[in-house]
Backbone as a chain_set.jsonl record, in Angstrom:
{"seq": "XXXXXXXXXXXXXXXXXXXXXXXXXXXXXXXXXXXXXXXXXXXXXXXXXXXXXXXXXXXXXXXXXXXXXXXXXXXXXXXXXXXXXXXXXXXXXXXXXXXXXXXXXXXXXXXXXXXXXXXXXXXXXXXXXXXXXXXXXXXXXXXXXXXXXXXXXXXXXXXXXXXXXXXXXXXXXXXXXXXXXXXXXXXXXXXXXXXXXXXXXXXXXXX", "coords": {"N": [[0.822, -1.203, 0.0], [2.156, 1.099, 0.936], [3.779, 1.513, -1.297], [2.409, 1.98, -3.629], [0.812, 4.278, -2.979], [2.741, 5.946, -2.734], [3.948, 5.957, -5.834], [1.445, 7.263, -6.704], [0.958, 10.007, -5.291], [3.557, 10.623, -7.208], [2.602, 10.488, -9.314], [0.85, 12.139, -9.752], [2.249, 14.729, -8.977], [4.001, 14.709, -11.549], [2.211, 15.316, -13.281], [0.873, 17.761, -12.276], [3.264, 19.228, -13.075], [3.266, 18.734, -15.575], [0.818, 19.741, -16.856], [1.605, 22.742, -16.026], [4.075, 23.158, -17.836], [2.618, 23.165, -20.023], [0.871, 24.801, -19.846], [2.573, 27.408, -19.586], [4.254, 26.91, -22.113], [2.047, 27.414, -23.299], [1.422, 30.429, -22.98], [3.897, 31.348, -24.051], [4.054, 30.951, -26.172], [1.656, 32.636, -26.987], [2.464, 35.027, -26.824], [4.79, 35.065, -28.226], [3.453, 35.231, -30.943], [1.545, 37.383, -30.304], [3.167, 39.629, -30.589], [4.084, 39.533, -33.332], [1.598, 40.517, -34.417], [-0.667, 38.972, -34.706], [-2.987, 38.898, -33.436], [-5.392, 37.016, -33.31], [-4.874, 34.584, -32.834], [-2.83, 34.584, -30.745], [-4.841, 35.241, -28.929], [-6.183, 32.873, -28.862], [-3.971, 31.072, -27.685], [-3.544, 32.187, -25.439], [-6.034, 31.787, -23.876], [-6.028, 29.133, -23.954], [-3.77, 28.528, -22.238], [-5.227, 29.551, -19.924], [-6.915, 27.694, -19.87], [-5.74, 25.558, -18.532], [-4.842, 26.997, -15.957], [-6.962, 29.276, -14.715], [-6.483, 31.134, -12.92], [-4.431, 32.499, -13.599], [-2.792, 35.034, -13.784], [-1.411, 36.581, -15.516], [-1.737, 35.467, -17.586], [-4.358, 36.123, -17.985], [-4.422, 38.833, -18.627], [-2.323, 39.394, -20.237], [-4.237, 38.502, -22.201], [-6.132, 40.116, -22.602], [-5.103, 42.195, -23.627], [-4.544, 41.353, -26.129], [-7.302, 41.126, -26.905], [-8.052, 43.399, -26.809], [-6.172, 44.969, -29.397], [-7.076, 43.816, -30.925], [-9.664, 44.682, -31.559], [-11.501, 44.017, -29.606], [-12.754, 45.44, -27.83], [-15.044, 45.798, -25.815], [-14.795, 42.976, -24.824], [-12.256, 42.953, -24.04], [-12.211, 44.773, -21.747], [-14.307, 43.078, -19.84], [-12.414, 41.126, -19.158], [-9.929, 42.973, -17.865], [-11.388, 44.256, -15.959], [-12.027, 41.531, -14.614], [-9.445, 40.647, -14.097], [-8.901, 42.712, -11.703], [-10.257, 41.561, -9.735], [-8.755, 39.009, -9.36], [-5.833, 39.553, -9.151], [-2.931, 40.001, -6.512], [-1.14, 41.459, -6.818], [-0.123, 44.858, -7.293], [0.84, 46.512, -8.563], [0.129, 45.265, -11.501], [-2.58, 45.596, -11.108], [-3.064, 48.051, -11.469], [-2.231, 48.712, -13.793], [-4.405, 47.417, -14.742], [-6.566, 48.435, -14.382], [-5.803, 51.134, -15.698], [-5.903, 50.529, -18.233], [-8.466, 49.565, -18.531], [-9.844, 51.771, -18.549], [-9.026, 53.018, -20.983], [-10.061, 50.758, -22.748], [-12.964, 51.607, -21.84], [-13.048, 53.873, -23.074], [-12.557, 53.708, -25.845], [-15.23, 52.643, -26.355], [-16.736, 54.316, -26.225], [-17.256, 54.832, -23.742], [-17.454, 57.443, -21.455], [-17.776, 58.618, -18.859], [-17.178, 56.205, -17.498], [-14.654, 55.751, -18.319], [-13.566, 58.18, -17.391], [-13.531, 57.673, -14.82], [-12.238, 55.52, -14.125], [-9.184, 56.2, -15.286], [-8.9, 57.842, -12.782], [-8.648, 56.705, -10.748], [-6.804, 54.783, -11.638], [-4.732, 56.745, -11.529], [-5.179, 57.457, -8.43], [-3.714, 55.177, -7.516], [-1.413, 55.089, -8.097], [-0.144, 58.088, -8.789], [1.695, 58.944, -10.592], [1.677, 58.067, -13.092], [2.102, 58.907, -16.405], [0.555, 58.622, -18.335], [-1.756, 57.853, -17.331], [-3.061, 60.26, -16.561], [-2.344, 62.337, -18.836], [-4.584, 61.326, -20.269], [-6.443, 61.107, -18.916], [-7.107, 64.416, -18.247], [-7.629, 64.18, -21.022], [-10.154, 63.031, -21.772], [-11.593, 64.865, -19.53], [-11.778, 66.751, -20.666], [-13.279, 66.57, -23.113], [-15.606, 65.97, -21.533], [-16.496, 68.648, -20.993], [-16.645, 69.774, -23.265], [-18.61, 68.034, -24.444], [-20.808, 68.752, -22.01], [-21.369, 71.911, -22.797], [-22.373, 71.59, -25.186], [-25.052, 71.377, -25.343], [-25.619, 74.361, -24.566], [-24.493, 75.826, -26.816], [-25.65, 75.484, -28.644], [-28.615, 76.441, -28.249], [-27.778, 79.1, -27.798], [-26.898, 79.589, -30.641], [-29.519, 78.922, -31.336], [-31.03, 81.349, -30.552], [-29.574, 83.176, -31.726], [-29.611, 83.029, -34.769], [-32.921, 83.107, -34.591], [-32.878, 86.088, -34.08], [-31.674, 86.693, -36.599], [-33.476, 85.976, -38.107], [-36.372, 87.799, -40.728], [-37.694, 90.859, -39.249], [-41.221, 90.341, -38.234], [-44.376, 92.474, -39.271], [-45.521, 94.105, -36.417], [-48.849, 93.588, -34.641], [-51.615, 95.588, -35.785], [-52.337, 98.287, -33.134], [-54.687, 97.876, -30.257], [-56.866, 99.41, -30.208], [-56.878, 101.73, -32.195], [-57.639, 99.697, -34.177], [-60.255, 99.451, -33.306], [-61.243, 102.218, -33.05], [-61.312, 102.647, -36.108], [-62.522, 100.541, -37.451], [-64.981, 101.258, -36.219], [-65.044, 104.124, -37.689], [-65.733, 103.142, -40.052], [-68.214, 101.825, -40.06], [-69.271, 103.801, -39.303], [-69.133, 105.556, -41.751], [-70.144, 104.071, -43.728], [-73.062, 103.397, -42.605], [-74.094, 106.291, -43.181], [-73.505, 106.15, -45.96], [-75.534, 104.484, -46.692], [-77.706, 106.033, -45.623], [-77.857, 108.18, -47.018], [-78.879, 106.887, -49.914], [-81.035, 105.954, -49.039], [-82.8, 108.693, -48.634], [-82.691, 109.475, -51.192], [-83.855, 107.784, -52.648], [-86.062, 107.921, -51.555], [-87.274, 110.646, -52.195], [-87.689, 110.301, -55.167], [-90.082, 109.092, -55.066], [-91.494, 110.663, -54.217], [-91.586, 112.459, -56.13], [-93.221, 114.274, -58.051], [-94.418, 112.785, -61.676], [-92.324, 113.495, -64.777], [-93.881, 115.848, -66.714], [-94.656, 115.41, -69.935]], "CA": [[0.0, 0.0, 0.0], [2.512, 2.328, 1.059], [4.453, 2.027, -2.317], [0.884, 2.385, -4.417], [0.953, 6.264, -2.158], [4.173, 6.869, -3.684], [3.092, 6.155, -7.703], [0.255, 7.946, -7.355], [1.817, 11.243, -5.315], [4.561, 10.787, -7.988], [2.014, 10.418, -11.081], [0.252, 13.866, -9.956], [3.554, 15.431, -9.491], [3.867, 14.814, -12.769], [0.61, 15.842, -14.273], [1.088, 18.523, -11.985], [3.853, 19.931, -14.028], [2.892, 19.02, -17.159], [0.197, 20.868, -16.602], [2.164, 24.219, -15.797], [4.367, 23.33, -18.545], [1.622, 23.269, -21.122], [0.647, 26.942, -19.533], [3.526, 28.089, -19.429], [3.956, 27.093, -23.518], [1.045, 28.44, -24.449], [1.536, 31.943, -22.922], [4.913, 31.81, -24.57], [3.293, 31.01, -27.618], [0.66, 33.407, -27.036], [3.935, 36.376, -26.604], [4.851, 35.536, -29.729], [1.903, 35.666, -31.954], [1.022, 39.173, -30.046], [4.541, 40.356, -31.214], [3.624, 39.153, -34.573], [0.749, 41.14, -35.123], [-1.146, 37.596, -35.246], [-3.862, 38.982, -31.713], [-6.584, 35.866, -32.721], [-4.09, 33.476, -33.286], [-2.676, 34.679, -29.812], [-5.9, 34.795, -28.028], [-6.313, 31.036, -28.712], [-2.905, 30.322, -26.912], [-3.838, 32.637, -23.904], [-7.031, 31.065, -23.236], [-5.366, 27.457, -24.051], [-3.011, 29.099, -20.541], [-6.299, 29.787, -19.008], [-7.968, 26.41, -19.547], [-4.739, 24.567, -17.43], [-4.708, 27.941, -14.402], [-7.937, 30.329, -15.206], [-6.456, 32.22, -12.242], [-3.212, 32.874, -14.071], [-3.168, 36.746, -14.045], [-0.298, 36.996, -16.518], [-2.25, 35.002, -18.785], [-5.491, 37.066, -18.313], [-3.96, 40.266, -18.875], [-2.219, 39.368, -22.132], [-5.397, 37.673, -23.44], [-7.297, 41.47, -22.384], [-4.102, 42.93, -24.523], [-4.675, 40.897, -27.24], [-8.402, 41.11, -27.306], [-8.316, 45.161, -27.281], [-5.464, 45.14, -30.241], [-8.748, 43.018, -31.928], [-10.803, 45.189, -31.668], [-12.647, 43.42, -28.884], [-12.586, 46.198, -26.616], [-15.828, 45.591, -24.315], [-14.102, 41.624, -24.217], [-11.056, 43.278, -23.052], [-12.493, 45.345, -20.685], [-14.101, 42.532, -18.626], [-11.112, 41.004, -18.852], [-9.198, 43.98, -16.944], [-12.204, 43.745, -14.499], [-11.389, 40.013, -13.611], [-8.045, 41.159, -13.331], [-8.661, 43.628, -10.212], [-10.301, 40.946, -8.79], [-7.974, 38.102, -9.262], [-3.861, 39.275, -8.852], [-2.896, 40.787, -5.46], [0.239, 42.469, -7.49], [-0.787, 46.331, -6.819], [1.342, 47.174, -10.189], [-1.008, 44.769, -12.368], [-3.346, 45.662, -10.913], [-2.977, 49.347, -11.54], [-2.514, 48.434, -14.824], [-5.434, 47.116, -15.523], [-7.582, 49.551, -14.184], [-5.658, 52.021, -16.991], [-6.225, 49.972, -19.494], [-9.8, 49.384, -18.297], [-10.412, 52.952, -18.099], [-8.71, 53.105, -22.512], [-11.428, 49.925, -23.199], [-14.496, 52.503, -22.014], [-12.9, 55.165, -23.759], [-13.157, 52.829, -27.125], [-16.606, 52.523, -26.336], [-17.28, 56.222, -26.088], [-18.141, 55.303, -22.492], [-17.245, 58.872, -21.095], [-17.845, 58.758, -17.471], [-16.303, 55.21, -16.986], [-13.075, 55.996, -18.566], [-13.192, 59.072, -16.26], [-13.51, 57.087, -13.109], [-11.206, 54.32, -14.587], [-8.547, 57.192, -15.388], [-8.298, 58.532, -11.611], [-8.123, 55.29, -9.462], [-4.887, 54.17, -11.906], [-4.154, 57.881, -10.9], [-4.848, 57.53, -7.42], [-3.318, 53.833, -6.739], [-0.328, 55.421, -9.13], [0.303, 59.431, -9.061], [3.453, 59.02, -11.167], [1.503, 57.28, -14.058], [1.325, 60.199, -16.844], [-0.644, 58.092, -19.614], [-3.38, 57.707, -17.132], [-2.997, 61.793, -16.582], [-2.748, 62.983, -19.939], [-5.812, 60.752, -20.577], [-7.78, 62.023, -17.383], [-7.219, 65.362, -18.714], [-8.179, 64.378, -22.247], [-11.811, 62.785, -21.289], [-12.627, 65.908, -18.835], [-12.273, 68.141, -21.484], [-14.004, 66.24, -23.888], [-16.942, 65.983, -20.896], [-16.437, 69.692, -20.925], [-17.341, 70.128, -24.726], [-19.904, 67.889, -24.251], [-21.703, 69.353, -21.663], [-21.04, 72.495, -23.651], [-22.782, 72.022, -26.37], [-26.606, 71.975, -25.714], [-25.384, 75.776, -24.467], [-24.249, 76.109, -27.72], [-27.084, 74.889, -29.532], [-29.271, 77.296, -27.692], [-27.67, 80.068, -28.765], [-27.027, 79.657, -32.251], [-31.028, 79.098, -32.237], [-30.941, 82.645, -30.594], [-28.655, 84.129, -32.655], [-30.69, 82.629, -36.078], [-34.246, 83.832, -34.479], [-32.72, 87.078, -34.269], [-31.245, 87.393, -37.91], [-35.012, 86.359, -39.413], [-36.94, 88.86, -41.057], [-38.684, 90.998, -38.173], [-42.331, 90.152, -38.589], [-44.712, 94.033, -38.688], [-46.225, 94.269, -35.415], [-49.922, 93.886, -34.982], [-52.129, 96.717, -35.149], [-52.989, 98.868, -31.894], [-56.235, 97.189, -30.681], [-57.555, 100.751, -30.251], [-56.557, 102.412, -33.161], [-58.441, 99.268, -35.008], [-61.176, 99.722, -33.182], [-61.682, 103.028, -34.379], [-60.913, 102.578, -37.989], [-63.688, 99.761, -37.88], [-65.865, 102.841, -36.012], [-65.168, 104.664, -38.786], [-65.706, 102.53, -41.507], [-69.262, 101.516, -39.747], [-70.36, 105.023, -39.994], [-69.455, 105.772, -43.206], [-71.638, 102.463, -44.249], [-74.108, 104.305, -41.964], [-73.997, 107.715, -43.854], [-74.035, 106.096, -47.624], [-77.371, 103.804, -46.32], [-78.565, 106.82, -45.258], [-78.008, 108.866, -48.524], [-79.503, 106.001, -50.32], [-82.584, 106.342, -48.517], [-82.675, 110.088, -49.188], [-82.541, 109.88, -53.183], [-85.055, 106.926, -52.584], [-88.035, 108.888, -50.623], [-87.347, 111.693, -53.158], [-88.092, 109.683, -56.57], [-91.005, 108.481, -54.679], [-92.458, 112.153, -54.014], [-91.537, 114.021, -57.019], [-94.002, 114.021, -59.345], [-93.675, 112.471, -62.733], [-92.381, 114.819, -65.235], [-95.481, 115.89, -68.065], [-94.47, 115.355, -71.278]], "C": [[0.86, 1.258, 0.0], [3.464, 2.927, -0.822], [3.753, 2.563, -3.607], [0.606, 3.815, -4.447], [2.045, 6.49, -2.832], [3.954, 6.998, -5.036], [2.161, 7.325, -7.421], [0.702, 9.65, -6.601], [2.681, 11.524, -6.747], [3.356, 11.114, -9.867], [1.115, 12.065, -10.815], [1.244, 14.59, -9.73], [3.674, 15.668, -10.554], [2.982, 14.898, -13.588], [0.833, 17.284, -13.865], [1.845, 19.861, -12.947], [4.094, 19.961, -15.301], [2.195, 19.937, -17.64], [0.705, 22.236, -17.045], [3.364, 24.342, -17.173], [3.902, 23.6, -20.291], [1.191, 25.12, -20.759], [1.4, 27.798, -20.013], [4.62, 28.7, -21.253], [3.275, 27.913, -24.202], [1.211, 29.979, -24.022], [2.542, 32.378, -23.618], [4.702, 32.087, -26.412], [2.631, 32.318, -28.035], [1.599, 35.108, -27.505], [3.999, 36.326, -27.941], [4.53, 35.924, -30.696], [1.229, 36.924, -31.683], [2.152, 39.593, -30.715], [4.292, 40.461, -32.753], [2.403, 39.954, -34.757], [-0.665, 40.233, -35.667], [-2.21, 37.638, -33.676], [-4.613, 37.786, -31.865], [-5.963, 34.856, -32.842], [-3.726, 33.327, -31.273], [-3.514, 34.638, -28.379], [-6.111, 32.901, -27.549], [-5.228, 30.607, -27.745], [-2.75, 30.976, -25.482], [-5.011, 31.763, -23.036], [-6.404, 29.091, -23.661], [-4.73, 27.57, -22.301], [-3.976, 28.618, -19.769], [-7.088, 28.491, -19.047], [-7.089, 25.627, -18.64], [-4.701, 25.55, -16.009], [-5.696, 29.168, -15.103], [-7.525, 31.14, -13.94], [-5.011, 32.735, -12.503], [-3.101, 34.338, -14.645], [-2.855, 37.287, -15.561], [-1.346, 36.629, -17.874], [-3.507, 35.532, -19.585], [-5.244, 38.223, -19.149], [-3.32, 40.551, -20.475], [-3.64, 39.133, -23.109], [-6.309, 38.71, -23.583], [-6.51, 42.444, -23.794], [-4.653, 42.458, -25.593], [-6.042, 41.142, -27.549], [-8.74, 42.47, -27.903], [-7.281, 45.349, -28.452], [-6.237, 44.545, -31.381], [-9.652, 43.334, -32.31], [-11.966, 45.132, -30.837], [-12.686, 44.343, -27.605], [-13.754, 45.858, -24.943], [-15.134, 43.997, -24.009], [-13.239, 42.218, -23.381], [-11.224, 43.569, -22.021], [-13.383, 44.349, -19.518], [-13.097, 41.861, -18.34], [-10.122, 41.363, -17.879], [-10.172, 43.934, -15.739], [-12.045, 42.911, -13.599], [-10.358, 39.88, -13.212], [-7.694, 41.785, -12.154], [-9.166, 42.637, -9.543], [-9.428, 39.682, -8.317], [-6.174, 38.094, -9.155], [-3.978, 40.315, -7.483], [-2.046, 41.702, -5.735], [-0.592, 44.008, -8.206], [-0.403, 46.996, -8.257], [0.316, 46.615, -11.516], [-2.153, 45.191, -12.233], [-4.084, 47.241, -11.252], [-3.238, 49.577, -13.547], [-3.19, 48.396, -15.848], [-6.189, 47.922, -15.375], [-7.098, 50.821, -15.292], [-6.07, 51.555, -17.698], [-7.98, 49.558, -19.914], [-10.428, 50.515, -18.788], [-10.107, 53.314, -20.408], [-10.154, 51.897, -23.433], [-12.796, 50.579, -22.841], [-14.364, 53.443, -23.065], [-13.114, 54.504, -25.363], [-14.152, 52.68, -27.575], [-17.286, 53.331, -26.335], [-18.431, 56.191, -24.94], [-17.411, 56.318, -21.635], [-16.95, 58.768, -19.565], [-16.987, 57.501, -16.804], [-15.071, 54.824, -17.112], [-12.69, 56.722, -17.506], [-12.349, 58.408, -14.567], [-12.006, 56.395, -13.214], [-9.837, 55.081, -14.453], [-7.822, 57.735, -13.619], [-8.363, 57.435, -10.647], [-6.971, 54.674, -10.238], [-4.269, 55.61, -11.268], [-4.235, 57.842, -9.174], [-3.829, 56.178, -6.65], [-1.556, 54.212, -7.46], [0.041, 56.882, -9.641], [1.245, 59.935, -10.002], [3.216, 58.594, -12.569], [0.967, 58.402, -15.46], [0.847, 59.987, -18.366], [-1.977, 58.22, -19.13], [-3.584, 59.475, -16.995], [-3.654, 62.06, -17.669], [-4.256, 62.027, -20.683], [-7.247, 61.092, -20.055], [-8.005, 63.425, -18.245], [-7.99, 65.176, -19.861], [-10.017, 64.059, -22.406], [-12.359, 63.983, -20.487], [-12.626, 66.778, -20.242], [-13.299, 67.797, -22.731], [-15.592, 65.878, -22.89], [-17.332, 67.051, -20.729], [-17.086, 70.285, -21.806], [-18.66, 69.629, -24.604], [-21.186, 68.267, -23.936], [-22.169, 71.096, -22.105], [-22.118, 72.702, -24.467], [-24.444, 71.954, -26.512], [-26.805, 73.65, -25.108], [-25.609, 76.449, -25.606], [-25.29, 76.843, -28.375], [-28.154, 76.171, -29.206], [-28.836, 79.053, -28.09], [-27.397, 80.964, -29.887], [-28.839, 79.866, -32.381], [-31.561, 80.545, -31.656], [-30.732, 83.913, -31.637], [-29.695, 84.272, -33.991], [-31.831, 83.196, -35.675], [-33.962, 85.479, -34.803], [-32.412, 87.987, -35.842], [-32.802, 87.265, -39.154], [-35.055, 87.672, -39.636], [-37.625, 89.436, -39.829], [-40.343, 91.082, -38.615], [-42.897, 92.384, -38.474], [-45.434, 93.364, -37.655], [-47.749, 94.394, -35.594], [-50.765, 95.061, -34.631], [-52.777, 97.145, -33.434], [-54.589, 98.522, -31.895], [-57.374, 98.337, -30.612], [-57.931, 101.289, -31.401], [-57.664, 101.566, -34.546], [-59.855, 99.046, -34.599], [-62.168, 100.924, -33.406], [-61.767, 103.042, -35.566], [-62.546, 101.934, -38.029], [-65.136, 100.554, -37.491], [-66.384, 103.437, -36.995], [-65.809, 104.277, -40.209], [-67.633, 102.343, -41.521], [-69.956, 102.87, -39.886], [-70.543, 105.477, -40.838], [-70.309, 104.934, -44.034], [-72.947, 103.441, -44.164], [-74.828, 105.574, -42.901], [-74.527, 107.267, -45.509], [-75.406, 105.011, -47.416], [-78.016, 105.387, -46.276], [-79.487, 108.071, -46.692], [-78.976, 107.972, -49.399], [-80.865, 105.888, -50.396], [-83.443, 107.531, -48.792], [-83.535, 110.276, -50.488], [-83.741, 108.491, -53.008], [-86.72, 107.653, -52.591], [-88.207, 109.814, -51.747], [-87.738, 111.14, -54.534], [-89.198, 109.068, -56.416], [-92.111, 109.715, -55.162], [-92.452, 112.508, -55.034], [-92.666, 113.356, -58.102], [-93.577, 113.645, -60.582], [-93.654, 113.855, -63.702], [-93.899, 114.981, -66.562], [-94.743, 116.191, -69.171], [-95.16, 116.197, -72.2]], "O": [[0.574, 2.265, -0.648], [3.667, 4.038, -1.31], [4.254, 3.328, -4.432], [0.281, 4.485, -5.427], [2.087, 7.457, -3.592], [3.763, 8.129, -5.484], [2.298, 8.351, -8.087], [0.764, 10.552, -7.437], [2.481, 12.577, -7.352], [3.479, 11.691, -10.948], [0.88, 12.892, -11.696], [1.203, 15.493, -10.565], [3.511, 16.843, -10.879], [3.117, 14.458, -14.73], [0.989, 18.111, -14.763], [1.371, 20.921, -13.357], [4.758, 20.722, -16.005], [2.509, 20.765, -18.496], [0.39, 22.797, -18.095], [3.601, 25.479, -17.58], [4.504, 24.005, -21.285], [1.275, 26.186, -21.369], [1.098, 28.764, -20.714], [5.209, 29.727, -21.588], [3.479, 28.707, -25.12], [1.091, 30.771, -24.957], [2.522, 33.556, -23.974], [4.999, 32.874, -27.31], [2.881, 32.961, -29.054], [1.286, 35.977, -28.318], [3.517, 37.132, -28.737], [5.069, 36.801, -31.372], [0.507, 37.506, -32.493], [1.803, 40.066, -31.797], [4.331, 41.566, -33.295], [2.309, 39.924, -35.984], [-1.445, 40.528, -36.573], [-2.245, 36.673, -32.913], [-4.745, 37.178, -30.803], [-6.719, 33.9, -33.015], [-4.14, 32.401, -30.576], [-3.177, 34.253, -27.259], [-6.152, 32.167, -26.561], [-5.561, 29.739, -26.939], [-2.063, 30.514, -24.571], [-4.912, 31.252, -21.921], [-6.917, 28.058, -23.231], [-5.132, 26.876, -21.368], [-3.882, 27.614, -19.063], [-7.929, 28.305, -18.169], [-7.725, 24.924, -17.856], [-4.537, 24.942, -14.951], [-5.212, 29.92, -15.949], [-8.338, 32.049, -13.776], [-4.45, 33.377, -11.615], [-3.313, 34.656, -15.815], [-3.483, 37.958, -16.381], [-1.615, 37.338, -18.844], [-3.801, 35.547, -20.78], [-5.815, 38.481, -20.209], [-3.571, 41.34, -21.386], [-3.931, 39.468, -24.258], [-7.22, 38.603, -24.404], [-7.084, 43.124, -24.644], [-5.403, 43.262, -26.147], [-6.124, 41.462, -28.735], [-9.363, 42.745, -28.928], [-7.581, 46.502, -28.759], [-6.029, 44.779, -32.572], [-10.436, 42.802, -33.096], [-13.028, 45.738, -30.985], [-12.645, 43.875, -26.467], [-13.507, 45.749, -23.742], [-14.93, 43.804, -22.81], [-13.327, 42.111, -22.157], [-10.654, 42.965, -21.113], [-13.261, 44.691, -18.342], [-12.738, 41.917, -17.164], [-9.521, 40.553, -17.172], [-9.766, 43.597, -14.627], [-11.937, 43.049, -12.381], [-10.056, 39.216, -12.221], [-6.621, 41.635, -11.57], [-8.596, 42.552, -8.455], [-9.367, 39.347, -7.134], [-5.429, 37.116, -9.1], [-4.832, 41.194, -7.362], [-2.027, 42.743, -5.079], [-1.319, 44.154, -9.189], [-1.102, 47.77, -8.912], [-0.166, 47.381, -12.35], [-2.882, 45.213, -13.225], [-5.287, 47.501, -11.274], [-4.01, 50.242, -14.238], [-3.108, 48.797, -17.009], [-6.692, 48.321, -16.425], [-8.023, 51.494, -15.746], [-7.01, 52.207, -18.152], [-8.531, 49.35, -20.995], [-11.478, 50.396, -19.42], [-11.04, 53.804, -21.044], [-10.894, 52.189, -24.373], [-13.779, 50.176, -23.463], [-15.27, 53.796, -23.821], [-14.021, 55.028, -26.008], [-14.381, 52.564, -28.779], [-18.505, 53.195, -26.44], [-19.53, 56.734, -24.822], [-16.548, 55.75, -20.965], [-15.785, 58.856, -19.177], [-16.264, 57.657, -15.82], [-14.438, 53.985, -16.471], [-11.81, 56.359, -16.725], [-11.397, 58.559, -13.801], [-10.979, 56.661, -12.589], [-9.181, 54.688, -13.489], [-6.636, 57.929, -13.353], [-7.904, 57.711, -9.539], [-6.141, 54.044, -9.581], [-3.308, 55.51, -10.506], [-3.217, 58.251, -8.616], [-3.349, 56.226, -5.518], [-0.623, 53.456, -7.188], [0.492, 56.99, -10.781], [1.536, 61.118, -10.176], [4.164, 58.631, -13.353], [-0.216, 58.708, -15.606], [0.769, 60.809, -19.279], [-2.995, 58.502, -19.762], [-4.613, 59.827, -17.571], [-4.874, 62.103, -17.827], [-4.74, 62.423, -21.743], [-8.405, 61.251, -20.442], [-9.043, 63.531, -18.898], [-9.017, 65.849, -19.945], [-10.855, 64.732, -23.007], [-13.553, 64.225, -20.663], [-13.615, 67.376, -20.666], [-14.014, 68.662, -23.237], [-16.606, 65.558, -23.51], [-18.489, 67.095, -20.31], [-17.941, 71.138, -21.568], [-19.672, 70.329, -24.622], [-22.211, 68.292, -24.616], [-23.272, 71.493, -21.731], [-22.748, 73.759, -24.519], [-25.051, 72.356, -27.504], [-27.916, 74.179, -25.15], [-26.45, 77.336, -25.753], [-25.656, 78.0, -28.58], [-28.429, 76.867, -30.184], [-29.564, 79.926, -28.562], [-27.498, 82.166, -30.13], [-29.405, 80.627, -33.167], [-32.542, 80.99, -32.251], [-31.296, 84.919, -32.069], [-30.389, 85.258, -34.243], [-32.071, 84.107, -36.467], [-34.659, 86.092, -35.612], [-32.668, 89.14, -36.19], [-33.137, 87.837, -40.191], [-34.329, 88.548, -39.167], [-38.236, 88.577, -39.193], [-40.639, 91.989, -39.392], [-42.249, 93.287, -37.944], [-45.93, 92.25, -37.828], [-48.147, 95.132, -36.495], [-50.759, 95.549, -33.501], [-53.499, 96.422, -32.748], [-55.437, 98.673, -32.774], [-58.554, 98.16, -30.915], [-59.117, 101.378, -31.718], [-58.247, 102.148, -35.461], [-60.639, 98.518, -35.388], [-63.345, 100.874, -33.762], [-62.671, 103.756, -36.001], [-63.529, 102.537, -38.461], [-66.149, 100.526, -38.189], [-67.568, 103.482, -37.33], [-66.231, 104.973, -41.132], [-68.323, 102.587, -42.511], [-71.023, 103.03, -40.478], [-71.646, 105.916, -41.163], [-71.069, 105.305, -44.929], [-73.602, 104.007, -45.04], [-76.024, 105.617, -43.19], [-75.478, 107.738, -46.133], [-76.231, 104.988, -48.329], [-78.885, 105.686, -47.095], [-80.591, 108.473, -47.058], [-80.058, 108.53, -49.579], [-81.636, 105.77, -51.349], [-84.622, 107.427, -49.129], [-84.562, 110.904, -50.745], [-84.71, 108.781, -53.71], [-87.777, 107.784, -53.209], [-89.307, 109.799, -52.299], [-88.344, 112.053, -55.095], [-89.599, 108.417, -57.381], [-93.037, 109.763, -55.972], [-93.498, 113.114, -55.267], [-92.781, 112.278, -58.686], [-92.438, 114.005, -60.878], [-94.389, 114.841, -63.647], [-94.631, 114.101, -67.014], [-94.211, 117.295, -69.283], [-94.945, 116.096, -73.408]]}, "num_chains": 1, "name": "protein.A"}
């Protein structure tokens, strides 16, 4: 029995590090094929890493690299997420949260780059990609908010350059007129009536 305990310690020993040597391949693999310019080729040999140690940081972090050089930016970015929660290494970890904060900004998510941006800045003061980046998102939240200002008074400006409409008449002034107009009505009825009664009365002429 006891020599049965020894094989079988000894046979997971050695699975053990086959194991880590198969990891340890494929991330090297994976290095290369990022170098190469070859990211889905390289993805495959990160997550190959990650199927023998899925808590293999190194292996995450390239496979977030490679995914955002792919184009796969929201992939990447949980990626860098599972990263803050899974390495205790304060520098990776810093890392990722930049790189987290460049995968919103891809996404033209504004506010979550922001955030993303000043916790690599606060866990990392010294870091002046995540800076000049911080800076570059406020000011572009700056324009932003900006521009329904704008907007507002361009449609100022434009109301102002129309034609000015004429003003409507004084409601007085047309209430006389229409006064006026009613008595003169008044006056030619009246005449009317006049030259009426009179062709009534006059005698016919005698021939």
């Amino acid at each position: 029995m006891r020599t049965f305990f020894v094989i079988i310690i000894y046979c997971l020993t050695f699975n053990t590090r086959l194991l880590a040597q198969t990891e340890n391949t494929a991330i090297a693999n994976g290095n290369k094929l990022y170098k190469e310019g070859k990211f889905e080729k390289a993805i495959e040999a990160y997550e190959l890493a990650l199927q023998q140690n899925p808590d293999n940081a190194i292996a995450r972090y390239n496979l977030a690299a490679a995914r955002f050089r792919n184009s796969k930016w929201e992939e990447a970015q949980k990626e860098y997420e599972a990263i803050q929660q899974l390495t205790k290494d304060d520098n990776l970890k810093q890392k990722a949260i930049y790189n987290n904060g460049v995968s919103f900004t891809k996404q033209n998510k504004l506010a979550e780059s922001i955030a993303a941006y000043k916790e690599a800045l606060k866990r990392n003061p010294t870091d002046e990609d995540a800076r000049f980046n911080l800076q570059k998102a406020l000011e572009e939240e700056r324009k932003k908010n900006k521009q329904p200002e704008k907007n507002d008074q361009q449609q100022k400006k434009d109301k102002k350059q129309e034609p000015q409409k004429q003003p409507p008449a004084n409601k007085k002034m047309l209430d006389q007129w229409l006064q006026s107009l009613k008595q003169k009505e008044q006056e030619v009825q009246q005449k009317m009536q006049q030259t009426k009664n009179r062709s009534v009365t006059q005698p016919e002429k005698d021939w």
